[in-house]
N, C-alpha and C positions, 0 to 999 in steps of 0.2 A: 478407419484409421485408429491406432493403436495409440493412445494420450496417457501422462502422467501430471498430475496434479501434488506439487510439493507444498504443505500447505494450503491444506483445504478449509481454511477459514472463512472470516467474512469476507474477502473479496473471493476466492479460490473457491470457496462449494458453488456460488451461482453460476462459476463459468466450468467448473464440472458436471453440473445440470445440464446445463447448455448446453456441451459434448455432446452427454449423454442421449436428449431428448434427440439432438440430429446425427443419432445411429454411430455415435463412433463407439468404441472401447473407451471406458474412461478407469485408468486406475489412477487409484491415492494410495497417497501413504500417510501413515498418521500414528501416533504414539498410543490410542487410547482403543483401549478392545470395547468399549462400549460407542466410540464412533466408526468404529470400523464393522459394527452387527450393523449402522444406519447407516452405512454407505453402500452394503450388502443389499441390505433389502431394497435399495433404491436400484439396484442395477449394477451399483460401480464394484471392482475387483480392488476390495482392501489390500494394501500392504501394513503390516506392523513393523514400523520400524523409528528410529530418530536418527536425523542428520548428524546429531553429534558422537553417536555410537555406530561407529564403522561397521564393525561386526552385523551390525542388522541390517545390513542394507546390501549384503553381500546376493541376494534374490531376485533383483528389481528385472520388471519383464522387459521385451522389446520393445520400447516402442519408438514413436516416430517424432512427435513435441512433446516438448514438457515447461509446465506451468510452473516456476520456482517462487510462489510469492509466500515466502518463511516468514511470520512474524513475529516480536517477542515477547516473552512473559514473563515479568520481573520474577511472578509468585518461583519460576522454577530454579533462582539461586545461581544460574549461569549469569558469567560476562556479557554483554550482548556481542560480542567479538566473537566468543565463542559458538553460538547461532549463526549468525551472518558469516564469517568471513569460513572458521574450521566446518560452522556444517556443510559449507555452498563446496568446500577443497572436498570432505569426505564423499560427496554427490556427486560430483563432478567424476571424481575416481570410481565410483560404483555404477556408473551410467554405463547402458550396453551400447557398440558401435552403430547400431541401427538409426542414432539420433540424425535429425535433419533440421531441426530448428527449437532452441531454449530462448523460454520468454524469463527472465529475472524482472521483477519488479524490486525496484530498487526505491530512492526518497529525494526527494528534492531537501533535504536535511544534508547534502550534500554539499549544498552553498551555504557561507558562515557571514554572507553581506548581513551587516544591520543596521543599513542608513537610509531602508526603503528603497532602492534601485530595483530595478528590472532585471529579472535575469532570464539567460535561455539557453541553448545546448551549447553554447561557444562561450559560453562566461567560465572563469575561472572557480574553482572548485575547492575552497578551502574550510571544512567543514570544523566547527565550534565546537559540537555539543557528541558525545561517545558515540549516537546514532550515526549521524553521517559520515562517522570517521569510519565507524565500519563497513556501512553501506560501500562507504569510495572503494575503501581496501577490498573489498568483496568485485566488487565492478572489473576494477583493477587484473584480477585473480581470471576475472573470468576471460576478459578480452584476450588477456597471454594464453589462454589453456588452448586446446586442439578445436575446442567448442566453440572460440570467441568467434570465428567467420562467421557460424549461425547461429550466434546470440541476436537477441532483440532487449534491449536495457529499455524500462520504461520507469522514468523516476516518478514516482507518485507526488501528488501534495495530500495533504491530510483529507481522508475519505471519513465521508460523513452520511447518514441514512438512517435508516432505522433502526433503532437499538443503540444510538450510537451517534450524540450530537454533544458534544464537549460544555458540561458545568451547567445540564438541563435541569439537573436536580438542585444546583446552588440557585439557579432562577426562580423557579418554582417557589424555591422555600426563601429568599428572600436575604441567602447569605450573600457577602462579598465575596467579588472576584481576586484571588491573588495572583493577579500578572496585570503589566503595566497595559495602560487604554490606548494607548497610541500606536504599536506595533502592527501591523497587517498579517492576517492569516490567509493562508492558499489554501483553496478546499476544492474536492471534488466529489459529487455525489455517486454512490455505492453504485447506482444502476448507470449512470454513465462511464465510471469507472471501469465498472464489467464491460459494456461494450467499446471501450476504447481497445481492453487486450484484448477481447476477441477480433476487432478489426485490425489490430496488430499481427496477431497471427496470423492471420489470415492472409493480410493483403502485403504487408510492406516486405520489402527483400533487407535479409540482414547481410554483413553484421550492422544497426541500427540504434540510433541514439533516440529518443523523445520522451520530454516534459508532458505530463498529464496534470492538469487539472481545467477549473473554469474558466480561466482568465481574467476573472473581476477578483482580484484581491479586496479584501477588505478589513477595515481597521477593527480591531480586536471593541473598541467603545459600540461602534456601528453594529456588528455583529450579534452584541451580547445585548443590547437595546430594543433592534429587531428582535430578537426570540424572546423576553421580556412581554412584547409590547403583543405578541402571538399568543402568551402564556397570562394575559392578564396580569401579569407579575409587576413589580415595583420596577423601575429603573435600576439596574445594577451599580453599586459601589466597587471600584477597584482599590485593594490594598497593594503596595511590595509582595511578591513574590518569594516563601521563604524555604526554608526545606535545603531540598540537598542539589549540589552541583548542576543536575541533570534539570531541575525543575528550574534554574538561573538561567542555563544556560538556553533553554525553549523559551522563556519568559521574553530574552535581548534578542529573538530571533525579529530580524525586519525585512524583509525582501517580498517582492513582488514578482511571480511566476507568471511569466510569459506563455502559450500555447497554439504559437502563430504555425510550428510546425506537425504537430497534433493535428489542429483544422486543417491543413495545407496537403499533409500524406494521406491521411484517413478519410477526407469528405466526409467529419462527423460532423451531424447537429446534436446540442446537447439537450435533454431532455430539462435541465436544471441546469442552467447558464449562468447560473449566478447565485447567490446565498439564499437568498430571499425565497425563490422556486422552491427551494429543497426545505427551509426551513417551515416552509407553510404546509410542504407535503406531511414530511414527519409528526409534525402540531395538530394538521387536519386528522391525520390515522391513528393516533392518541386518545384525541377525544372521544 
């Protein structure tokens, strides 16, 4: 089978590996001619192109799914609206008719509760902070297009793994945290992550709603304690949170992400069920 991979970053290269190793076609698209020689030699059928410039995307091959997991990057001076909601419109319209099923990985930054409640796919959706407001409007965009019947929406909570565990370096070195100790973070780890879409795509009939993470929310004090207490490091100090809009408004984020429907469609177990697994993983492969 013929696959597209939009966004072959941290979560998106390992499950274009995955593809690839079990015989399908895997093309990417990507901006950069030096990941697109390593996607090459690894098997996969580079495209060059970006979401947000139409014109290059007027090429894109046949295929059958495709992987949309866009993520942003401040350093490139776009809106995040502009990434999210205009690149997912410009994709959508450069897609060949052959499509049979689009995975969007969207964010659970999509809910703006911050009283600590539970939320899950039937909770109301009023999003705080620029991210989920694009995320939503993106969602939105896609359910109404010709595509939304075999769409699969999988809102992420914040993926974490290797290369890639939030304020390791302030631990380490013994600075404070800026953001408040009480708030709870949702997290899912990178390899569970990966095979949740893969058993998304795979298994569940769209059009399809589902929360991805591990289900043990945990308080931002707790979190940062344990990885401290792995790191040898000092007990962490939290200060106010200061900076710009965007750093405020992540800081007041408080909910708790539910994934009763995750376990329930998927018959996953998770490899790292909880912070602790993941954080001991990453810490052990360090050393």
């Amino acid at each position: 089978m013929d696959k597209l991979v939009v966004g072959c970053g941290y979560l998106g290269e390992p499950i274009a590996e995955h593809w690839l190793r079990a015989g399908h076609r895997v093309h990417v698209l990507t901006r950069s001619a030096d990941h697109a020689s390593r996607f090459s030699a690894q098997g996969m059928f580079p495209i060059l192109g970006d979401v947000t410039r139409p014109e290059t995307l007027t090429e894109l091959p046949n295929v059958e799914h495709v992987l949309c997991a866009l993520g942003y990057d401040r350093r490139s001076g776009l809106p995040i609206k502009t990434i999210y909601v205009d690149g997912l419109k410009y994709l959508l319209a450069a897609l060949p008719r052959t499509i049979t099923r689009f995975v969007y990985v969207s964010s659970t930054g999509v809910y703006g509760q911050n009283d600590g409640s539970w939320v899950d796919e039937n909770s109301p959706c009023h999003p705080t902070r620029e991210g989920g407001v694009a995320c939503l409007e993106a969602e939105q965009f896609l359910r109404q297009h010709s595509l939304g019947d075999r769409s699969i929406i999988l809102r992420m909570c914040g993926i974490y793994g290797p290369g890639r565990v939030p304020r390791m370096a302030d631990i380490q070195n013994g600075r404070s945290i800026a953001t408040p100790e009480c708030g709870y973070l949702n997290l899912i780890y990178r390899d569970d992550a990966v095979s949740t879409v893969l058993l998304a795509e795979r298994n569940l009939v769209p059009p399809d709603l589902i929360l991805v993470g591990d289900g043990n929310p945990v308080l931002r004090r707790d979190y940062f304690a344990y990885l401290a207490k792995l790191l040898d490091a000092p007990v962490p100090c939290f200060t106010p949170p200061q900076g710009t809009a965007h750093v405020a408004a992540r800081a007041l984020s408080d909910k708790r992400v539910a994934n009763r429907r995750m376990l329930d469609r998927l018959q996953i177990t998770l490899q790292y069920p909880s912070f602790r697994e993941g954080l001991e993983s990453v810490v052990a492969a360090a050393k």
